[in-house]
C-alpha positions as CSV (number, residue, x, y, z in Angstrom):
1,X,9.8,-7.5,-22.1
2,X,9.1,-3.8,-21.1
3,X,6.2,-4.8,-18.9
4,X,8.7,-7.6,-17.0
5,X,11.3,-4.5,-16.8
6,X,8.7,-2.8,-15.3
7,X,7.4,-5.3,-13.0
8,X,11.1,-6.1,-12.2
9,X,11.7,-2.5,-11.1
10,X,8.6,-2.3,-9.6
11,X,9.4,-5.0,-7.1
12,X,12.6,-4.3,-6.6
13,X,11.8,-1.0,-4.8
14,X,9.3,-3.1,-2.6
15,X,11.1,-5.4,-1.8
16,X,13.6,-2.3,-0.4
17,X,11.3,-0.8,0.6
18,X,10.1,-3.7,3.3
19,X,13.7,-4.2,3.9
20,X,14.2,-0.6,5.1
21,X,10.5,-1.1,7.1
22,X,12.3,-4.2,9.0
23,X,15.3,-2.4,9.8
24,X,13.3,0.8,10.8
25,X,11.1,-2.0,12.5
26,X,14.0,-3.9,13.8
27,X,15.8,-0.3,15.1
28,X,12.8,1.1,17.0
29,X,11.0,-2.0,18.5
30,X,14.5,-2.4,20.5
31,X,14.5,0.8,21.2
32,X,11.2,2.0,22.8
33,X,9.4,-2.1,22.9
34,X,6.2,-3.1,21.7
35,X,4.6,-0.4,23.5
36,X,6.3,2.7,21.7
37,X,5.6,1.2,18.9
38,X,2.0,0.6,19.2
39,X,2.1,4.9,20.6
40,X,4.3,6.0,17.5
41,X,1.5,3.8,15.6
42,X,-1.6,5.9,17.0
43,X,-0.1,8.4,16.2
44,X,0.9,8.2,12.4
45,X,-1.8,5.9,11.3
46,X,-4.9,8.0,12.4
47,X,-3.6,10.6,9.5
48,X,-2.8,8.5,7.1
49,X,-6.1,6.8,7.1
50,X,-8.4,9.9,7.7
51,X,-5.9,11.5,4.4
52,X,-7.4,8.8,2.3
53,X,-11.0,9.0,3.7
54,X,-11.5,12.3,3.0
55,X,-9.4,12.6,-0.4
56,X,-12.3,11.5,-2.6
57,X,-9.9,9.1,-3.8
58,X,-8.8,11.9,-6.2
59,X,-5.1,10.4,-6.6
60,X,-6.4,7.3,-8.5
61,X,-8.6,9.9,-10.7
62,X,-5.0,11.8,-11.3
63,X,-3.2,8.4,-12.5
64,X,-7.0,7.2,-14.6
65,X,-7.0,10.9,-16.8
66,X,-3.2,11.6,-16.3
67,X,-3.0,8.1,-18.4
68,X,-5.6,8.6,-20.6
69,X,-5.0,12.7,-21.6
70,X,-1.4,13.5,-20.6
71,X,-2.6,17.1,-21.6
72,X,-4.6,17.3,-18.8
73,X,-1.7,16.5,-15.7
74,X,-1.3,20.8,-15.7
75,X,-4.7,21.2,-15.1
76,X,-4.7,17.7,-12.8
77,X,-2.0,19.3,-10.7
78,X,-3.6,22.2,-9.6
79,X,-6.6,20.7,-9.3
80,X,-5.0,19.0,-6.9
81,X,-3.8,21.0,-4.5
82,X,-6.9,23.2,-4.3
83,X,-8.9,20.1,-3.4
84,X,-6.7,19.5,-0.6
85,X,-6.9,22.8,0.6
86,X,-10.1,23.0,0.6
87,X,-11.2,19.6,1.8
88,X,-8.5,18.5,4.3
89,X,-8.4,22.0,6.5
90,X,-11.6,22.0,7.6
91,X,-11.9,18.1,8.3
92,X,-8.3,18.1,9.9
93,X,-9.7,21.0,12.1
94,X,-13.1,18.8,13.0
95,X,-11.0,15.7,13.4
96,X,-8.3,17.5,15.5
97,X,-11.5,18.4,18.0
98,X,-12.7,14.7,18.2
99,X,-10.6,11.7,17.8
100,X,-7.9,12.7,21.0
101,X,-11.3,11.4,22.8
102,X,-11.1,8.3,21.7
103,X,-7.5,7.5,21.1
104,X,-5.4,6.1,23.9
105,X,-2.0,8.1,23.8
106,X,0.2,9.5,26.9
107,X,0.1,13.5,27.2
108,X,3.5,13.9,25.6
109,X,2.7,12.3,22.5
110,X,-1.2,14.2,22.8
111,X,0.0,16.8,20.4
112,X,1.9,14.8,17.7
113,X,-1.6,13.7,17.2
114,X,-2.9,17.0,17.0
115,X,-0.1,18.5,14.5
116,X,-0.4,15.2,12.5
117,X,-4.3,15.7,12.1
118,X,-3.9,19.7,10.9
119,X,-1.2,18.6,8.4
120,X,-3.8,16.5,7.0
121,X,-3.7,18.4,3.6
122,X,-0.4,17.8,3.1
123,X,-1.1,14.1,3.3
124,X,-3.7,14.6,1.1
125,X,-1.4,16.4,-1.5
126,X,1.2,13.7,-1.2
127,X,-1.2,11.5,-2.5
128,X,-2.4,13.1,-5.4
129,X,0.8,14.2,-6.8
130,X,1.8,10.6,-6.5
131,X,-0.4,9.1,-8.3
132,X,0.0,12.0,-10.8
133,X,3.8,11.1,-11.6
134,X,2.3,7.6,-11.4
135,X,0.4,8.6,-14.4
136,X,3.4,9.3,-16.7
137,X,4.3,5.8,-16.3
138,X,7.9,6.6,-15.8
139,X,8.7,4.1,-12.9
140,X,11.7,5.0,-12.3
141,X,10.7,8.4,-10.7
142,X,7.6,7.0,-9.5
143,X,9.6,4.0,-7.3
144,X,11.7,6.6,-6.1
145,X,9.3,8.6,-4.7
146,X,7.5,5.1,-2.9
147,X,10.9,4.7,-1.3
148,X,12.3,7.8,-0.5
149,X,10.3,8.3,2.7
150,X,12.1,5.2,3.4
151,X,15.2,6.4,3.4
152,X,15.0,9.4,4.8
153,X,13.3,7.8,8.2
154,X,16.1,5.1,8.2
155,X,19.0,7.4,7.6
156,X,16.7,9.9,10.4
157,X,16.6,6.9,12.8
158,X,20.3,5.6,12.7
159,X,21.8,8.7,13.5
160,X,19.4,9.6,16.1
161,X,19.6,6.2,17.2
162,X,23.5,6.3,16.9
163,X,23.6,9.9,19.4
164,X,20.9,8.2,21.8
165,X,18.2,10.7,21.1
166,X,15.7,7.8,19.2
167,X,12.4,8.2,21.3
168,X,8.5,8.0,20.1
169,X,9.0,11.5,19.7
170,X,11.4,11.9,17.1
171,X,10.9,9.0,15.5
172,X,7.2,10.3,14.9
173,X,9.3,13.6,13.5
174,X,11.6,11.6,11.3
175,X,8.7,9.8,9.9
176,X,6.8,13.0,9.0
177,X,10.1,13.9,7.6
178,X,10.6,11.5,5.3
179,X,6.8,12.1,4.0
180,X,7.8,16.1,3.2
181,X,11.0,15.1,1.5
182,X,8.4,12.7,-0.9
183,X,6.0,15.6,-1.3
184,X,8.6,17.8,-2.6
185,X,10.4,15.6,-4.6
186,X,7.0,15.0,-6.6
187,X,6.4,18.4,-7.0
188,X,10.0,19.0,-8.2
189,X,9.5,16.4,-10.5
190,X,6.1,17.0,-11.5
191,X,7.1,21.0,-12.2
192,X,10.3,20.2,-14.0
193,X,7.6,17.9,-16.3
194,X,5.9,21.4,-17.1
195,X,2.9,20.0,-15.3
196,X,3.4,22.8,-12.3
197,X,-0.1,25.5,-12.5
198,X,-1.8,26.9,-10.2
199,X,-5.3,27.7,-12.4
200,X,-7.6,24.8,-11.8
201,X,-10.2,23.3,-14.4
202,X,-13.4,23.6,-12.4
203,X,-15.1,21.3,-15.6
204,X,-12.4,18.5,-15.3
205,X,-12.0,18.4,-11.5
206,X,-16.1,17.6,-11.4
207,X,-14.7,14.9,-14.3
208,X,-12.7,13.7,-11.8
209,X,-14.7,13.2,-9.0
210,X,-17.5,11.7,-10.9
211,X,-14.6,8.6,-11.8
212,X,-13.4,8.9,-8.3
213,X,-16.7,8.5,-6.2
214,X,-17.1,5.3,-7.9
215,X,-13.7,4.2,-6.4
216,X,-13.9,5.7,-3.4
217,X,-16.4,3.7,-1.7
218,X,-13.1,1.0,-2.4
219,X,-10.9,2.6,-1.4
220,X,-12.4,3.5,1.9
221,X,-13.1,-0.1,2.3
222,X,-9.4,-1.8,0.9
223,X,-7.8,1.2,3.5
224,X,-10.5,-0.2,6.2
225,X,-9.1,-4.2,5.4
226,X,-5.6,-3.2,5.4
227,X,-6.0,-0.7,8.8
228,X,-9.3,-1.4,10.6
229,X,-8.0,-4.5,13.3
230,X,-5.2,-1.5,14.1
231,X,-8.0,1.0,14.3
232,X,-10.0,-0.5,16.6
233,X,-7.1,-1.4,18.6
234,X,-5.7,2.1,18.9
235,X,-9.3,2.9,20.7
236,X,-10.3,-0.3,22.4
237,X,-9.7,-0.4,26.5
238,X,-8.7,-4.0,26.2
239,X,-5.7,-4.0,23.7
240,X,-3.1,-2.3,25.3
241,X,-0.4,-0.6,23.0
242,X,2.2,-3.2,23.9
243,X,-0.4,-5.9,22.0
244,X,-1.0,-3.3,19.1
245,X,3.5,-3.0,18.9
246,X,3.3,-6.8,18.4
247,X,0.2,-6.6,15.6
248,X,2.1,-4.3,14.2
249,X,5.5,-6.1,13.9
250,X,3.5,-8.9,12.9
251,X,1.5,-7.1,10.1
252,X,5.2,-6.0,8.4
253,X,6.4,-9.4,8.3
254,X,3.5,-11.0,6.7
255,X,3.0,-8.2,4.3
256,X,6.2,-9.3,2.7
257,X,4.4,-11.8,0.3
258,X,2.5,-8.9,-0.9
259,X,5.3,-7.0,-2.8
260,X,5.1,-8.8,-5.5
261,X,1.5,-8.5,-6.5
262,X,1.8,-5.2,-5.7
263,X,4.8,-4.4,-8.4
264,X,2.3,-6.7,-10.9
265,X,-0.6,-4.8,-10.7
266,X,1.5,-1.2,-10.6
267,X,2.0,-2.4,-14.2
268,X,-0.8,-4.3,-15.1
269,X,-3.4,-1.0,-14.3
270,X,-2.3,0.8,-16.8
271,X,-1.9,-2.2,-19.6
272,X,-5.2,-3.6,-19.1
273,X,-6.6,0.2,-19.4
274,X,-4.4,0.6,-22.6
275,X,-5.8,-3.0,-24.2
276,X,-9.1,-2.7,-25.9
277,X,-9.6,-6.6,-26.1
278,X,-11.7,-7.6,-23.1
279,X,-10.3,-11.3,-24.3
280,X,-6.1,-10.2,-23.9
281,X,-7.4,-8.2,-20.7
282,X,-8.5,-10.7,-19.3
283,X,-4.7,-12.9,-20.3
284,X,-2.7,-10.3,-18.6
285,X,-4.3,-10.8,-15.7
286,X,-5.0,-14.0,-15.7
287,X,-0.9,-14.5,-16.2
288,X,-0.6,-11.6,-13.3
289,X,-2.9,-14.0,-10.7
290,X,-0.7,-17.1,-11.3
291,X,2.7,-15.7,-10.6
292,X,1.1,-14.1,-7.4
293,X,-0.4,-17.4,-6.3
294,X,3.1,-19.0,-7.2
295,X,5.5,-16.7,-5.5
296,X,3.1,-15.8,-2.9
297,X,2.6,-19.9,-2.3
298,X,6.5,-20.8,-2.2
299,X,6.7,-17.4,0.4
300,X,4.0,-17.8,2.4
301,X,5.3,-21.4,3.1
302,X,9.0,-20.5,3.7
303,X,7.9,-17.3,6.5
304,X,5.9,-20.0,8.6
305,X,8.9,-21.4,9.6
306,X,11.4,-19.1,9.6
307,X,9.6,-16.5,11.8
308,X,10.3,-18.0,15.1
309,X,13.8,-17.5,14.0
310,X,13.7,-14.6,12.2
311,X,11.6,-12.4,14.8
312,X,13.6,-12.3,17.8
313,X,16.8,-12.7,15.9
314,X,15.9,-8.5,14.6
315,X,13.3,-7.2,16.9
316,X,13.8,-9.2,20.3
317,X,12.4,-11.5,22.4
318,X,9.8,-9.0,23.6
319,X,8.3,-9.4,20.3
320,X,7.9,-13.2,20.0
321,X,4.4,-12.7,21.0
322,X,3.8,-11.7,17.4
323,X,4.8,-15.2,15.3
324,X,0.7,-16.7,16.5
325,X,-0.4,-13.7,14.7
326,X,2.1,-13.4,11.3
327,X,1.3,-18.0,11.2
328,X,-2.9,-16.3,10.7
329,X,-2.0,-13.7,8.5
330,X,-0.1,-15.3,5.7
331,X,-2.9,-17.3,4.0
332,X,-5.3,-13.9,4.4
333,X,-2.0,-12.0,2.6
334,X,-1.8,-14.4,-0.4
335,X,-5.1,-13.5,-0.9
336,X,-4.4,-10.0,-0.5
337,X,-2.3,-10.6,-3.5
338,X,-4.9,-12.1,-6.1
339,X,-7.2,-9.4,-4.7
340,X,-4.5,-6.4,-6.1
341,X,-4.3,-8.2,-9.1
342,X,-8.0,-9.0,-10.2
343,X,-8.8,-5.4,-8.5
344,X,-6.2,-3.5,-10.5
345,X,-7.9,-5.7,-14.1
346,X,-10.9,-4.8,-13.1
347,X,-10.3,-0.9,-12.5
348,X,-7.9,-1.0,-15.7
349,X,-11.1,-2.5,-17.8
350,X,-13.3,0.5,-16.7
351,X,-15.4,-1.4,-13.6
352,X,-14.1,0.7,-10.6
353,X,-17.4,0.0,-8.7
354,X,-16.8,-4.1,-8.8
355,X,-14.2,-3.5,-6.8
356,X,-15.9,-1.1,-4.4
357,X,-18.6,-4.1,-3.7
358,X,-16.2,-6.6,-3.3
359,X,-14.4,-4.1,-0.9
360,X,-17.9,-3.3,1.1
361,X,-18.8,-7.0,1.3
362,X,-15.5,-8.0,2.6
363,X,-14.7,-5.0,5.1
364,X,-18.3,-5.9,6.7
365,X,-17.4,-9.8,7.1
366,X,-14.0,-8.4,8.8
367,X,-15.8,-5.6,11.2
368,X,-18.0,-8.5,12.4
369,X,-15.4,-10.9,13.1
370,X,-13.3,-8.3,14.6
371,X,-15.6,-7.5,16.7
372,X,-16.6,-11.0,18.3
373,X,-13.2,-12.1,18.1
374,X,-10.5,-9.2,19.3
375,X,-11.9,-9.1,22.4
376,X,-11.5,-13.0,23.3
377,X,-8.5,-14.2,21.6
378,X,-6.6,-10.7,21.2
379,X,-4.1,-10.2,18.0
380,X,-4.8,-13.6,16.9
381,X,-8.2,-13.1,16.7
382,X,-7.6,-9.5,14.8
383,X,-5.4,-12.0,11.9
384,X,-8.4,-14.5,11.7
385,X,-10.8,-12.2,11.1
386,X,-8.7,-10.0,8.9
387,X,-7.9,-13.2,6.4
388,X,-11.6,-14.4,6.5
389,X,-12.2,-10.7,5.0
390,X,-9.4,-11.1,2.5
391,X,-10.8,-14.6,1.3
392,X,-14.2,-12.9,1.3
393,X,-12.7,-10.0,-0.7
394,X,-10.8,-12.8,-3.4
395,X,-13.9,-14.7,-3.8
396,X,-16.5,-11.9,-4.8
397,X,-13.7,-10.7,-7.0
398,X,-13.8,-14.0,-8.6
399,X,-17.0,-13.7,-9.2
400,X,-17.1,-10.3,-10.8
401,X,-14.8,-11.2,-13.1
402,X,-16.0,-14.1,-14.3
403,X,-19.1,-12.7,-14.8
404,X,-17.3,-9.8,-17.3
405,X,-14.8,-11.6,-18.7
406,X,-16.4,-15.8,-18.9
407,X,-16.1,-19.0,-16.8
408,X,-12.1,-19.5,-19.4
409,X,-10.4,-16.7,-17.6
410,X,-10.8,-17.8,-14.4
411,X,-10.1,-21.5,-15.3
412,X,-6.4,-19.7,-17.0
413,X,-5.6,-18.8,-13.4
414,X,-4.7,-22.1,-12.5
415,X,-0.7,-22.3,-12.3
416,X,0.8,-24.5,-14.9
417,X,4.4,-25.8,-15.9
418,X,4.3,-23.1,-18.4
419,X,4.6,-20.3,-16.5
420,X,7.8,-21.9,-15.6
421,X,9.0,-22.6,-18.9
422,X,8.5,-18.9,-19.4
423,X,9.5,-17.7,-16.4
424,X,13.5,-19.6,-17.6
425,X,13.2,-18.4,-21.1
426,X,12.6,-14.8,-19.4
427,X,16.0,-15.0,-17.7
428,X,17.8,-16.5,-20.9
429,X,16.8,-13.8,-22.9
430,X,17.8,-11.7,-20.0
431,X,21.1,-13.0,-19.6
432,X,21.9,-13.2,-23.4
433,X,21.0,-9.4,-23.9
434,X,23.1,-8.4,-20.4
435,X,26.0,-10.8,-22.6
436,X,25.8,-9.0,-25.6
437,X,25.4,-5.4,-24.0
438,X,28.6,-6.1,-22.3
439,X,30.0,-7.5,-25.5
440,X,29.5,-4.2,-27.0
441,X,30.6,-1.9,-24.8
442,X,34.3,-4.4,-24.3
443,X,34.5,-3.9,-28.4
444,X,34.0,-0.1,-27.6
């Protein structure tokens, strides 16, 4: 019951936050159009994505040994922010002197770019400390950090939007806003944990790195699968940044069938690394897979035809150019989903580097595809080729884990009326302890 508390909580702040995303969505593409948005896009995604290609991965290392040796978060946290210190100035620096080359942004928007890419160990830090508090397994701090960046853009945006001052421009500032306010509300909470020193462990960062270079290489490629269509967008001559405003509106629709893997496998990382028996491993995930096929099945099926409505209706007409492109996405997104889950299973049973292949092979079927399709069919052809690399990505995944955990597991992936059955004695059991806690407190 903890674990569907967990998962419950879990998905409850995803599913806010992509409700808060649509109405920051739904607020800025009327504002500035599908071309601001594809600016204010360039602009915030470059950093986000060179943050996590130069981190090491080192987050995922913080949540791995935070998990494992809770008395080694001190010595995690400070490890922490030296490593972005020393990493992410001078590559900000050397990224701040190339990339405006190659990025297609108007002259008042130049230097955003520039500011975004020397912050870049502040991203970086963000990161780490997130995955830290991630490690203590307390999700209630942990969601609230996810979604507090959120809310601070939304609240940032209405009232800007409210005294007519919304513009790329400040909307880029609100967003870097609401990143800060995370930052230091993880290091509040991370400090008020006694966790807060400023002495690193030389002998457990090198500890670290050695776990974290074997995810990295997955990381680089799951950020690349997630991000790359947008990269190569944000630098080709013949996708304008109206097109990349509509990928983008089209990408935060579709990802809604992903918030519920994603709240699974928050929970299931941890379990599975917990759980000694490769055999109930390999059941939690195996239970994890079929709810994400399930929801993300009865989801996927119910945004096909409610995004012609539901896309104008919020964002405007000017965006109805993005429904072709959410209709190509959705299968490639439920895939997505059984990807998190067998990736997390996989991580959690101590085979980071399956998922790094799996990552690799699929990133390099996308990258091709991108390549001989954006060009001819535009943002259509960016969501074919990024769901043939999720299906890629799903089905080498498969494959690893059959091969560590037997040919049974994969068969107990396969939905069944029991997961129903379970799924209604869940919410009995739910409703009878809500009764009787009410009960109580009525007698008190």
């Amino acid at each position: 019951m903890r674990s569907i508390r967990n998962t419950a909580l879990n998905l409850f702040t995803s599913v806010g936050m992509t409700v808060i995303q649509i109405l920051i969505g739904a607020i800025l593409n009327r504002t500035v159009g599908p071309g601001g948005r594809g600016e204010m896009q360039t602009v915030t995604m470059w950093a986000l994505l060179l943050s996590w290609a130069v981190g090491l991965s080192f987050g995922q290392a913080n949540a791995y040994k935070g998990a494992a040796d809770p008395e080694r978060r001190p010595a995690l946290f400070a490890n922490s922010l030296w490593l972005a210190l020393f990493i992410g100035i001078p590559c900000g620096l050397a990224a701040s002197a190339i990339l405006p080359h190659y990025v297609h942004l108007t002259d008042e928007n130049r230097f955003l770019f520039l500011f975004s890419l020397w912050a870049l160990p502040i991203s970086m830090l963000s990161d780490y400390y997130g995955w830290l508090l991630y490690s203590d397994a307390k999700f209630g701090k942990f969601n609230l950090f996810r979604i507090t960046p959120q809310l601070v853009v939304s609240v940032s945006l209405l009232l800007l939007w409210a005294f007519h001052l919304l513009t790329v421009r400040t909307a880029i500032l609100a967003t870097w806003t609401g990143s800060y306010v995370a930052l230091g509300y993880a290091i509040v909470m991370l400090v008020r944990a006694g966790y807060g020193r400023l002495k690193p462990d030389w002998a457990l960062a090198k500890d670290s790195l050695i776990y974290s270079s074997k995810v990295h290489l997955g990381t680089l490629a799951n950020a690349a699968n997630g991000r790359l269509d947008q990269l190569l967008m944000s630098t080709s001559v013949m996708i304008t940044t109206h097109s990349l405003g509509l990928y983008v509106c089209a990408v935060t629709y579709s990802e809604l069938l992903n918030q519920t893997a994603s709240a699974i496998s928050l929970v299931l990382f941890p379990k599975v690394a917990a759980e000694k028996d490769p055999v109930k491993q390999a059941e939690h995930a195996a239970m994890s897979v079929r709810w994400t096929l399930i929801i993300g099945a009865l989801g996927g099926l119910f945004l096909f035809f409610a995004a012609p409505i539901i896309v104008p209706l919020i964002n405007g007409a000017s965006f109805m150019g993005a429904i072709p492109a959410i209709h190509w996405l959705l299968p490639g997104i439920v895939a997505m989903g059984v990807c998190a889950i067998l990736s997390a299973s996989l991580r959690g049973a101590g085979k980071p580097g399956l998922t790094s292949i799996a990552e690799g092979v699929s990133v390099t079927v996308m990258l091709t595809l991108l390549l001989a399709l954006l060009p001819r069919l535009g943002i259509v052809g960016a969501s074919v080729a990024s769901t043939c690399g999720y299906f890629v990505n799903m089905l080498v995944l498969i494959y690893f884990f059959m091969r560590e955990f037997g040919g049974a597991s994969i068969a107990s992936m396969r939905p069944t009326g029991a997961d129903i059955v379970y799924a209604r004695n869940a919410i009995v059991n739910f409703k009878r302890r809500k009764s009787a806690v009410s009960s109580e407190t009525a007698s008190l």
